[in-house]
N, C-alpha and C positions, 0 to 999 in steps of 0.2 A: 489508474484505479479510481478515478473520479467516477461520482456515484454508486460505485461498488462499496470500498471499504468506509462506507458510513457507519451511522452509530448503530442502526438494528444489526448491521452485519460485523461489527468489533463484538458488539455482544454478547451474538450467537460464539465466537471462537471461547471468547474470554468463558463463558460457562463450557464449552466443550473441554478447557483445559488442555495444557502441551506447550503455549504458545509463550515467550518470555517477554514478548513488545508489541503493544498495538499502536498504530500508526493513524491518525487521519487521512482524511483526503486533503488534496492541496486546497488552503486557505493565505486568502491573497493579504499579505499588507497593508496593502491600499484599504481595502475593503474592509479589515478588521479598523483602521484609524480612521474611517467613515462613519464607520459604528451602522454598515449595511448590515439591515435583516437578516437576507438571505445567509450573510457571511458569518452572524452569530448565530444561526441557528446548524450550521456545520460545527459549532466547536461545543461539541458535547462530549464525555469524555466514553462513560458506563463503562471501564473495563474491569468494575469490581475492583479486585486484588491484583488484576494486571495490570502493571505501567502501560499508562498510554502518554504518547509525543503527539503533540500537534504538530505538524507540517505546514511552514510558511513558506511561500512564495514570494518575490520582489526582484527588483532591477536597482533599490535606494538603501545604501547603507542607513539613510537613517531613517527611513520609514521603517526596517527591516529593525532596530532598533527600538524605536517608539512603540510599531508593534509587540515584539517580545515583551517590553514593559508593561504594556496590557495584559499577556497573559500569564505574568507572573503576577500580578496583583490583581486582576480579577478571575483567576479560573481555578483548576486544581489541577492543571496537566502535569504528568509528571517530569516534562522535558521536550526540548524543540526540536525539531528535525526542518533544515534549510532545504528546499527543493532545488538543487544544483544539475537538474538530471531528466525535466522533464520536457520529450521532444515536440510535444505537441506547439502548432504553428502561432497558434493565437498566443500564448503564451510566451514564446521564443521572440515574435514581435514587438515583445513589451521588452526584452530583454534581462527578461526572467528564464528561471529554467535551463535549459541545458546551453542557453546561449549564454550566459554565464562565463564557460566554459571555452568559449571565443577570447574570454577576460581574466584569468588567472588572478592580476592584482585585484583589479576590481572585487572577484570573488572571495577573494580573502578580505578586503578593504570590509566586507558586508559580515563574515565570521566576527572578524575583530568587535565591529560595532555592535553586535550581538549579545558577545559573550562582554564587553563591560556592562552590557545594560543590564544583563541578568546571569552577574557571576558565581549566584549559589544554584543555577539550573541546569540540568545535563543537557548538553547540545553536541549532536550531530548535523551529519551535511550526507545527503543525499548527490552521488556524483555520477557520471559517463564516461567510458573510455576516452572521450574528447567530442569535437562536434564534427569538423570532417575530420581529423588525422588523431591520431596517438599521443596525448600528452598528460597518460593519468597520470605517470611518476610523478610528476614536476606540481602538477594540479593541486595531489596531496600532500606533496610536501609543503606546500602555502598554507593549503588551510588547517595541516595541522600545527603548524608554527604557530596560528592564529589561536586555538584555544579548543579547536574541537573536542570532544571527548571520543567520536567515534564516525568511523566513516563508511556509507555504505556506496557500494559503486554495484553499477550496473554494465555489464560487461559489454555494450553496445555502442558506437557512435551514434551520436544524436541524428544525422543523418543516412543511418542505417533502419532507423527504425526499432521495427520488428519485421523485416525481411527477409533479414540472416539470423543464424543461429550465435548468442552468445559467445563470445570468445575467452573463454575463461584461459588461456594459454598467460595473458597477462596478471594473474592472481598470486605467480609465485612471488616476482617480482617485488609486487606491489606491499603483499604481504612481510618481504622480507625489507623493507625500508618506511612500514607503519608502525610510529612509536603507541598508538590507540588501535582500539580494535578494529578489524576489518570484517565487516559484513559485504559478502557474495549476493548480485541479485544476476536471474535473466537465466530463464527457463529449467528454473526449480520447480519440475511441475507433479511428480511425486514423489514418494518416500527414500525411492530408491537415487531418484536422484538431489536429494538434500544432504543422504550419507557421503554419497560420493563426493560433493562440493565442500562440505564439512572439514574435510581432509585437508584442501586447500583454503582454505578461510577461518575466523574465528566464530564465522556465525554467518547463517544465511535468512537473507530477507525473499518472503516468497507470498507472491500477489496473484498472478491468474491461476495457480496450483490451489490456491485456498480460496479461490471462489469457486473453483472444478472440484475441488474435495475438501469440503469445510472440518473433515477431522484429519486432513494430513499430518496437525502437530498433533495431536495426540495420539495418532499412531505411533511420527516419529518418536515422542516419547514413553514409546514400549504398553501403550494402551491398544487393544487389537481390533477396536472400532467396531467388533461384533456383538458387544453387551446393550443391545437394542436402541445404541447409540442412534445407529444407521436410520431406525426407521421418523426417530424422534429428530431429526437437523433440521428438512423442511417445515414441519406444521410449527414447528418454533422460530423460525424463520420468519413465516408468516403473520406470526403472533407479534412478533420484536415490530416488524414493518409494521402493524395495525397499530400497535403503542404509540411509536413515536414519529407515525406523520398519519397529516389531514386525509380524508378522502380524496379529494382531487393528485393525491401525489403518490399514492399507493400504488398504483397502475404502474406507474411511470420506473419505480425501481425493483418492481418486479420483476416486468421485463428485462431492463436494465443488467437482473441476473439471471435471467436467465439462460441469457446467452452462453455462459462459464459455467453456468451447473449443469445443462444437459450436453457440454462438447463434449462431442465422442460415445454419447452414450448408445448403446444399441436400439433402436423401436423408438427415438426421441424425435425424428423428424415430423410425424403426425403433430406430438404432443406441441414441438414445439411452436408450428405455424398457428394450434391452436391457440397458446398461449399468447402471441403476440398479435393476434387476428380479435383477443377478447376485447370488452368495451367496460368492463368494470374489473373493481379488485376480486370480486367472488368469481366470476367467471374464469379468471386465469390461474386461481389459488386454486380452484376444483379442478383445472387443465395438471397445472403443475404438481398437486397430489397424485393423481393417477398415475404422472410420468413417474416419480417414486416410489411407487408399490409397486411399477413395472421391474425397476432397475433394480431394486430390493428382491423381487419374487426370480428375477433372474441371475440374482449371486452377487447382484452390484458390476454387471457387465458394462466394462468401458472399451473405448478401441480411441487409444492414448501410441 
């Protein structure tokens, strides 16, 4: 979800309503105790009256640490979320992320250091099935011995990818020896499939579903996304993105979403080459409105 679930796009959810936790994108350790630009201009929170968790990354119980201490004393986030789960290579390199999960103690060793540094902060740990083999049981019984408050797993080996489909077979399991709540992630990608998972989980985490349909939680919660919701998501979209970044960078994560907003959508392949063929932010905001009015004037046709 890196450049997705940024701060224009927590935004847009957090006013659509439905949603009970916003998430950052991953925000490095290292990089927050550097006091890098780039990496303080990611921790922005804007989710109104919705809790939002920053999401940190690291390999160093105690940079992992020292960090948290940062952002309990300089920010207003409302709680930490550890990145134990994320497969991507650069990241797994540093020994961050889901390679982690190679390290069990280790991984807990970084919980613990966490939660003494900031024991009045709710903290979760974002986890994998394992990185090659199966070892969520064991995983979270570490880190919840350590202090978590909540844990969310995504039902994939880190070496899996996204090639296969989630394996949620292990949720009963897991569910039935989590003394905190268990949040579900990994191919929650509509309504129907959030009820269903719902069943087996205490709560479900869902990332390319809500860049593909940025009112899936307020459907899920019994709002019918037809009270002109629909037509108003993008140009406000558009609007959030113009607010809170420069010119030079507007381009970049519009694209960026657009990839997830028009998957699957009928009559989207013109719009979309147009969109990512533009050379400025007008150019692809006028591509990407039109692609909206289309999917709008067609009933909101997806092929999901």
């Amino acid at each position: 979800m890196a450049s997705l679930t940024d701060v224009a796009f927590r935004t847009l959810l957090a006013e659509i309503g439905g949603v009970g936790l916003l998430i950052t994108e991953m925000v490095s350790a290292e990089g927050l105790l550097r006091r890098n630009r780039k990496t303080f201009q990611m921790m922005r929170g804007s989710g109104g009256d919705t809790p939002v968790f920053i999401q940190l990354f690291g390999e160093s119980a105690d940079a992992m640490a020292r960090a948290a201490g940062i952002v309990a004393d300089e920010t207003d986030f409302d709680g930490i979320d550890i990145n134990m789960g994320c497969p991507a290579g650069k990241v797994i390199r540093k020994g961050a992320g889901a390679a982690l999960m190679k390290n069990p103690a280790a991984a807990a060793k970084i919980v613990a250091a966490v939660r003494r540094a900031v024991p009045g902060l709710p903290l979760s740990v974002k986890m994998r099935l394992g990185f090659d083999r199966v070892i969520a049981a064991d995983f979270l019984e570490a880190i919840q011995n350590e202090g978590a408050d909540a844990v969310f797993v995504h039902f994939r080996l880190q070496c899996q990818r996204y090639r296969v489909a989630a394996d949620w077979s292990h949720a009963q399991e897991l569910r039935r020896i989590a003394r905190v709540p268990l949040v579900g992630n990994g191919d929650v990608l509509t309504v129907e499939d959030a009820r269903r998972r719902l069943e087996e989980v205490d709560g479900v985490m869902i990332g390319r579903g809500a860049v593909m349909d940025p009112l899936i939680f307020h459907r899920l919660t019994a709002g019918n996304g037809n009270d002109d919701l629909e037509s108003r998501v993008i140009p406000r979209l558009l609007e959030l993105i113009q607010l809170h970044y420069t010119e030079p960078l507007r381009l970049g994560r519009l694209k960026a979403l657009t990839r997830f907003l028009v998957s699957g959508r009928r009559m989207s392949r013109r719009y979309r080459q147009a969109i990512y063929s533009a050379t400025t932010f007008e150019q692809g905001a006028r591509n990407l409105l039109a692609l909206a009015d289309r999917i709008i004037d067609a009933g909101g046709a997806a092929e999901r």
